[in-house]
Wavefront OBJ file of the C-alpha trace (Angstrom):
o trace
v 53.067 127.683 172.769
v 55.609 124.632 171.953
v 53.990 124.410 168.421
v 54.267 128.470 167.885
v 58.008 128.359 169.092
v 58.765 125.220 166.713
v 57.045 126.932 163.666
v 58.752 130.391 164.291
v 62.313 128.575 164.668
v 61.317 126.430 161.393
v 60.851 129.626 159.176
v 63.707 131.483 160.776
v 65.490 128.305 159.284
v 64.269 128.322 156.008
v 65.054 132.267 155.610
v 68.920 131.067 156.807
v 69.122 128.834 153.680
v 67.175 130.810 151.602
v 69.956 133.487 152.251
v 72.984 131.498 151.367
v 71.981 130.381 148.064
v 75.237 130.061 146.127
v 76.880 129.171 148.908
v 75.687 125.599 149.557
v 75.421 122.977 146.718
v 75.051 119.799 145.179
v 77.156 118.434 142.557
v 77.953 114.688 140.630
v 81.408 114.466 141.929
v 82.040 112.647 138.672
v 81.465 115.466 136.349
v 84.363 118.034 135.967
v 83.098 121.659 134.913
v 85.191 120.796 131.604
v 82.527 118.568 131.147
v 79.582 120.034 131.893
v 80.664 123.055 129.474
v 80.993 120.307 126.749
v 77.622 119.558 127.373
v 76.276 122.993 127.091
v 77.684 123.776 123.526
v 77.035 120.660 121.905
v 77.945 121.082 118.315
v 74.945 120.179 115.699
v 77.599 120.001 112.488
v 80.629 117.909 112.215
v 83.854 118.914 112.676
v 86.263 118.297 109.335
v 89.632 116.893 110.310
v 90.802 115.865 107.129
v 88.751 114.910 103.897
v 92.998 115.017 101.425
v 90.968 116.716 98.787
v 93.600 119.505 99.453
v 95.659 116.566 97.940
v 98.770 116.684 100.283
v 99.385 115.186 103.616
v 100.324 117.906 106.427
v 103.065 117.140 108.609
v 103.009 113.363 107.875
v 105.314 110.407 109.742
v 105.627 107.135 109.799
v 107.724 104.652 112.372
v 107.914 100.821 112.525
v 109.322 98.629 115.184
v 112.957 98.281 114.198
v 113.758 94.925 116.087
v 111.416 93.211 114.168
v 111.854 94.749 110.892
v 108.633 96.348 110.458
v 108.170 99.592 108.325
v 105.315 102.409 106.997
v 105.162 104.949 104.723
v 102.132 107.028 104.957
v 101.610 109.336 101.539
v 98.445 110.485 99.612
v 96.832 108.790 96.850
v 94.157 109.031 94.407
v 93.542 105.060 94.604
v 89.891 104.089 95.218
v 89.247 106.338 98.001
v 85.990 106.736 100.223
v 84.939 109.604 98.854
v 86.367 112.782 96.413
v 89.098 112.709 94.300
v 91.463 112.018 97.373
v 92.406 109.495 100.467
v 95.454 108.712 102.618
v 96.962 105.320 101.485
v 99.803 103.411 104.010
v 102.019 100.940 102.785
v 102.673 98.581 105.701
v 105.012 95.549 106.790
v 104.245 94.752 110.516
v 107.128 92.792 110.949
v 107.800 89.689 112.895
v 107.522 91.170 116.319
v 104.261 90.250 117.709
v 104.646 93.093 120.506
v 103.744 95.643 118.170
v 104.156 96.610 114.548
v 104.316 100.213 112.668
v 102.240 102.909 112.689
v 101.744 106.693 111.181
v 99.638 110.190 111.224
v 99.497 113.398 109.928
v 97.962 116.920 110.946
v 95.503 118.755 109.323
v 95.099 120.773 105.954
v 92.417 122.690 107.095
v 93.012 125.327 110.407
v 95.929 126.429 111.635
v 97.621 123.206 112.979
v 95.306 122.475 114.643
v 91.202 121.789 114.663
v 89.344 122.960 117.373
v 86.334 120.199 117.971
v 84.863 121.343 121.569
v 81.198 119.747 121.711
v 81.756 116.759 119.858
v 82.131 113.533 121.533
v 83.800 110.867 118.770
v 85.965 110.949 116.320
v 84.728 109.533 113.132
v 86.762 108.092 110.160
v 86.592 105.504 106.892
v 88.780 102.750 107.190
v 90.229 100.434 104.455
v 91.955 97.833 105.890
v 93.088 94.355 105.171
v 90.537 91.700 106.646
v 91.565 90.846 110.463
v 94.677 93.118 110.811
v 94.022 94.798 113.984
v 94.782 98.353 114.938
v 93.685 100.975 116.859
v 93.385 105.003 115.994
v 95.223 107.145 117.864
v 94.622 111.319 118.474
v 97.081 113.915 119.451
v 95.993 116.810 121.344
v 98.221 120.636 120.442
v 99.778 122.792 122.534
v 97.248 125.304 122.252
v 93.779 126.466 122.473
v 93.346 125.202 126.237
v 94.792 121.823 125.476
v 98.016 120.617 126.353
v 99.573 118.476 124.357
v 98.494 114.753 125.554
v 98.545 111.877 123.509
v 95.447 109.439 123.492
v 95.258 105.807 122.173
v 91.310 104.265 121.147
v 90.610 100.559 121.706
v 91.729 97.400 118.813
v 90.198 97.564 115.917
v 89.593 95.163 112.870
v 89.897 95.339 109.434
v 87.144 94.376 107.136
v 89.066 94.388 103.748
v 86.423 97.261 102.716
v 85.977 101.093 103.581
v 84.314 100.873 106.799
v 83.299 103.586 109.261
v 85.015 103.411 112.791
v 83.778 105.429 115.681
v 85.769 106.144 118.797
v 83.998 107.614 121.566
v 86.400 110.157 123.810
v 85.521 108.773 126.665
v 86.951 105.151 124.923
v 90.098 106.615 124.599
v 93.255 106.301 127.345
v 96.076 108.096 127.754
v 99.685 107.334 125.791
v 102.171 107.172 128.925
v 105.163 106.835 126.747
v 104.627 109.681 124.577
v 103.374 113.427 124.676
v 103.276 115.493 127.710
v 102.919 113.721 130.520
v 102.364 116.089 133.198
v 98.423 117.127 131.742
v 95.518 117.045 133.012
v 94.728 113.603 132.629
v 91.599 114.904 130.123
v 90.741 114.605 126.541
v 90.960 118.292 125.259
v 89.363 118.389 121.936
v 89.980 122.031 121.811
v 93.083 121.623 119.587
v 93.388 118.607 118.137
v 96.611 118.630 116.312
v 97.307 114.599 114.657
v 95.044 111.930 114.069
v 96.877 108.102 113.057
v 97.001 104.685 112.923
v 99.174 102.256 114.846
v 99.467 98.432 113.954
v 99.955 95.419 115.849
v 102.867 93.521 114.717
v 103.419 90.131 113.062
v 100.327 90.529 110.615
v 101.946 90.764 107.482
v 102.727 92.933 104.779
v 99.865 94.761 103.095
v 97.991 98.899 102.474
v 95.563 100.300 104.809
v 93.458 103.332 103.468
v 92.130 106.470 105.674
v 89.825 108.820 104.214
v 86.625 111.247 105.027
v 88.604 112.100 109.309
v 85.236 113.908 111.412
v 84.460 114.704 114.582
v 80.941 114.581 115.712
l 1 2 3 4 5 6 7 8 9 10 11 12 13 14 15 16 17 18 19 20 21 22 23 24 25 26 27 28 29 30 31 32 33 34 35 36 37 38 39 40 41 42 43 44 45 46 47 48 49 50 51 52 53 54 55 56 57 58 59 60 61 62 63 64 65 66 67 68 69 70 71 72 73 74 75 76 77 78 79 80 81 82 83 84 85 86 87 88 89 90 91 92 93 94 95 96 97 98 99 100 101 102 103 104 105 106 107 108 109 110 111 112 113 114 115 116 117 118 119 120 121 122 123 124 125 126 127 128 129 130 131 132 133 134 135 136 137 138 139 140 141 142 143 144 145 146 147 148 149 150 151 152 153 154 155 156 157 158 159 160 161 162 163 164 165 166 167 168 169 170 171 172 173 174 175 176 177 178 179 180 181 182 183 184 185 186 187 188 189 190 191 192 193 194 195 196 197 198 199 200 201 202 203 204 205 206 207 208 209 210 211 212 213 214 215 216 217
């Protein structure tokens, strides 16, 4: 009798369960549903950024750290690029503050203001910079689209004195806490990304960096 009570309590249990499914889950407590979405429409073909073979530069700035004299100007250029008939070409003095040095970006030509590059996970780019200056690429989110507005910094870089291609993951990438909105969500929103740049450390000399061939993949 004690086994036939335990059994009939034991299914009576299972049917209990078995009638809250939906209601009682397991979850990684480290994976938002952001990012399991990302996951589940992974793109299969890059996503364009900026190739300049529309010739111009979009929205295009440039800033240097004043106190120590440094300076960029950040224009388009048919010199030796990557690939085309087009590149971005920076002409740089990272003056003689060794906190940090100059820096500049521009939007997109292609989209409007924006490039939407959900299920991608890097940003991809060619790189012509002088041998050991170090940098590091930086990535504005839009206002739009589901994203909202953050600013996001990648690790230091070097430059080989030849096109080279960098690769930043997103999850490599931290947030700027001096500049864009600082009251996000704390996440890379790829959804609208709006300006993609360069910023320099200082005291490294005078010299041009390159861009070309801007992806995300």
């Amino acid at each position: 009798m004690k086994k036939t009570g335990y059994f009939i309590v034991f299914i009576i249990t299972i049917f209990i369960f078995s009638s809250c499914a939906g209601i009682i889950g397991f979850k990684n407590p480290h994976i938002t549903k952001g990012e399991e979405s990302k996951k589940q429409i992974k793109r299969t073909e890059p996503v364009k950024f900026e190739d300049f073979e529309n010739g111009t530069l979009v929205g295009s700035y440039s800033y240097g750290n004043k106190a120590g004299g440094a300076s960029a100007s950040y224009l388009i250029s048919q010199e030796n690029p990557h690939s085309g008939n087009y590149c971005a070409k920076a002409v740089i003095d990272t003056g003689t503050d060794s906190d940090w040095g100059c820096g500049f970006g521009a939007g997109t030509s292609y989209g409007a203001g924006f490039v939407d590059a959900s299920g991608t996970d890097a940003i991809h780019l060619f790189i012509k910079a002088p041998e050991g200056m170090t940098f590091y690429v930086f990535c504005n989110e839009g206002a739009a689209n589901n994203a909202d507005g953050e600013f996001w910094n990648g690790p230091d870089m070097t430059g080989t004195g030849k096109w080279t291609e960098y690769v930043i993951p997103y999850d490599e990438l931290h947030r700027n806490i001096y500049a864009g909105n600082q009251a996000g969500n704390n996440t890379f929103d790829p959804s609208a990304i709006a300006v993609i740049g360069i910023q320099l450390g200082g005291k490294q000399g005078k010299g041009e960096l390159f861009v070309d061939d801007i992806y995300f993949k």
